[in-house]
C-alpha positions as CSV (number, residue, x, y, z in Angstrom):
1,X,36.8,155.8,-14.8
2,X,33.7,153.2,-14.8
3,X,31.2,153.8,-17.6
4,X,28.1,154.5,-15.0
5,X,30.3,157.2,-13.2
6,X,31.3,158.8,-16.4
7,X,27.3,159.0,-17.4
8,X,26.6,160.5,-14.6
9,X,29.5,163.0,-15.0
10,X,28.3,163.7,-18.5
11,X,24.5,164.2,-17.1
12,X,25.6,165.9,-14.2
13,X,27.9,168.5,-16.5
14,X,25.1,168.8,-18.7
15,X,22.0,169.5,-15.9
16,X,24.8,172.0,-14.9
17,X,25.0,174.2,-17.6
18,X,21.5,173.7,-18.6
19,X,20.6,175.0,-15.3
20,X,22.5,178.5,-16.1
21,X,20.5,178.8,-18.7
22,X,17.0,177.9,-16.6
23,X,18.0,180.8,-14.1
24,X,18.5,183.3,-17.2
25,X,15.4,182.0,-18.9
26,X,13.6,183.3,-15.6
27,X,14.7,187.5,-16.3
28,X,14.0,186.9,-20.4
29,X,10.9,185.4,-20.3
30,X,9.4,188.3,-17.9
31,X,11.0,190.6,-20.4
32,X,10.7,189.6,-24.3
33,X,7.2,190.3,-24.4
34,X,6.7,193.6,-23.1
35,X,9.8,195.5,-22.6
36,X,12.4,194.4,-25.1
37,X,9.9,193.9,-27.9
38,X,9.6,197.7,-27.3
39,X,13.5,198.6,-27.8
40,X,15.0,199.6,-30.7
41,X,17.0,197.1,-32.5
42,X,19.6,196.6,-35.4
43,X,18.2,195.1,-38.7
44,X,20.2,192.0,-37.8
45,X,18.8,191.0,-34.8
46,X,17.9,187.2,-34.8
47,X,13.6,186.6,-34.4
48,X,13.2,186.1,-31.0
49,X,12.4,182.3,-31.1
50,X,16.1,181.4,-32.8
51,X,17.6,182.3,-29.3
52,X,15.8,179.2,-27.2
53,X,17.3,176.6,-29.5
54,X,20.5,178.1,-30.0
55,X,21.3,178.3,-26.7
56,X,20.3,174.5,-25.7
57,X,22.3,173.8,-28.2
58,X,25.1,175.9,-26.7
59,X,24.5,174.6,-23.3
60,X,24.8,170.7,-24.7
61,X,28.0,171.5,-25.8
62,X,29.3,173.5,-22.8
63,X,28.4,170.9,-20.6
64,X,30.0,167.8,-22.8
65,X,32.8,170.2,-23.2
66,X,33.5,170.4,-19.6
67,X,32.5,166.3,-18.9
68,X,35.6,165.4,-21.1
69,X,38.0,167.8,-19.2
70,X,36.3,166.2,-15.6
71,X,36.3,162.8,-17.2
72,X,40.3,162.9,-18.0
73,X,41.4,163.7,-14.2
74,X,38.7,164.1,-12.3
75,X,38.1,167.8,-10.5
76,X,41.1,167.7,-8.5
77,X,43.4,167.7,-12.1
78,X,41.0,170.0,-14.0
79,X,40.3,172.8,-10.8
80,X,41.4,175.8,-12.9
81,X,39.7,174.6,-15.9
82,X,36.7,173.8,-14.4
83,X,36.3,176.5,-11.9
84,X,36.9,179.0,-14.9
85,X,33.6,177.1,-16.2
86,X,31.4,177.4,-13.5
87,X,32.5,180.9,-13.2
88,X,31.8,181.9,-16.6
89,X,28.3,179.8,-16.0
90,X,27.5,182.4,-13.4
91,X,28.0,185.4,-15.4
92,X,26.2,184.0,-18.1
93,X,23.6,183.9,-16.0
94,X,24.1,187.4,-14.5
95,X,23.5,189.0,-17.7
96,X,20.2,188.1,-18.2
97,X,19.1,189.4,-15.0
98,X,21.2,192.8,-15.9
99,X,19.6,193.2,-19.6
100,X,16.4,191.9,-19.2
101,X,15.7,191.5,-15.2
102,X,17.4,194.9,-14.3
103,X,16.5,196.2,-18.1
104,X,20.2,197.9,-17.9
105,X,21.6,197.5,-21.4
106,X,24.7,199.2,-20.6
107,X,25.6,197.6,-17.6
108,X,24.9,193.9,-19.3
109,X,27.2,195.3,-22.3
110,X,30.1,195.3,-19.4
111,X,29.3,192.2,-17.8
112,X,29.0,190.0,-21.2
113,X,32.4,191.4,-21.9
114,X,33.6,190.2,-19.0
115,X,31.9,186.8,-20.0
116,X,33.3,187.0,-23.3
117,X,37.1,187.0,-21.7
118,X,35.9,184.0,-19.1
119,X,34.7,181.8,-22.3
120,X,38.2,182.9,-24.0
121,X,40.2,181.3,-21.0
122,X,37.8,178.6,-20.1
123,X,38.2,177.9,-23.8
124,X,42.0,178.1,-23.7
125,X,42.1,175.8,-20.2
126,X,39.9,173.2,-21.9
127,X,42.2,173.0,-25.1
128,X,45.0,172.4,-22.9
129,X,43.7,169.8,-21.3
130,X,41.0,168.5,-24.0
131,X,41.4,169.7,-27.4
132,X,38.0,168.6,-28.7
133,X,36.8,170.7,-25.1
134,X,38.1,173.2,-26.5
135,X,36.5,172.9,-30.1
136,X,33.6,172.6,-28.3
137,X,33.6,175.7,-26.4
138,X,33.8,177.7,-29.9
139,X,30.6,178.0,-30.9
140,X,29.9,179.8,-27.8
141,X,32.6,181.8,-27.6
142,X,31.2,183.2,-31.2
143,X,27.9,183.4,-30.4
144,X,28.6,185.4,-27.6
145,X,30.9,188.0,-29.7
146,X,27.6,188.4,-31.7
147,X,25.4,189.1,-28.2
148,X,27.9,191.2,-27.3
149,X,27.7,193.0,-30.9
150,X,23.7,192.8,-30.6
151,X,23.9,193.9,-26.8
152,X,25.6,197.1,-27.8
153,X,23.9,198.1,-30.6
154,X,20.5,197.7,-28.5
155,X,21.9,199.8,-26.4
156,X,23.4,202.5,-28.2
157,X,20.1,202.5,-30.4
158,X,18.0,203.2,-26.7
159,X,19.8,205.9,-25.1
């Protein structure tokens, strides 16, 4: 693969996932300052403003993770792998318009668990094919277990 078409894999990859995160952004921001400032939440909840740069950071990462499984084969050799990804990219998505669009705690607690197992095998498919893919899936895979911590205890704390 040429160098200018692997750029503008990695930047395509990248605008990709960066662009799950601009649709969730759209439900949060509506919702941070009025309703879910409101809730009740665990002593452990990060201060809003940690949550922006963590998950840019997150999103660099997914989106060089999934440029190094499209740059070994192209689509065609990484369809599972990468479909898995943009899969889990829509869920991810989904659940900020369930928790803070929808303001449906509960039913977000479902859906990121359902994300949670779609990072676990988009993680797996990537280490398969990319080991350092894989590496670079885990931070999100862990951040999410702690959203899916933080998501139920919001919850439970609200009934």
């Amino acid at each position: 693969m040429n160098t200018i078409r692997s750029a503008i894999g990695l930047l395509v990859w990248i605008v990709v996932s960066l662009g799950a995160g601009l649709i969730g952004s759209v439900f949060t921001t509506r919702s941070v300052g009025t309703w879910y400032v409101r809730l009740n939440k665990p002593p452990w909840t990060p201060p809003s403003g940690i949550f922006g740069p963590v998950w840019s950071l997150l999103y660099l990462l997914m989106g060089t993770a999934a440029w190094l499984v499209w740059r070994k084969g192209g689509f065609p050799a990484a369809r599972a792998a990468l479909t898995l990804f943009c899969l889990q990219l829509i869920f991810n998505a989904a659940w900020s318009a369930i928790f803070f669009g929808a303001r449906m705690p509960g039913a977000a607690f479902a859906e990121i668990l359902a994300l949670w197992c779609l990072i676990l095998a988009t993680l797996v498919a990537f280490w398969r094919s990319v080991p350092l893919a894989g590496i670079l899936m885990t931070p999100y895979l862990a951040w999410v277990t702690f959203a899916a911590a933080l998501n139920f205890a919001v919850w439970r704390m609200n009934m």
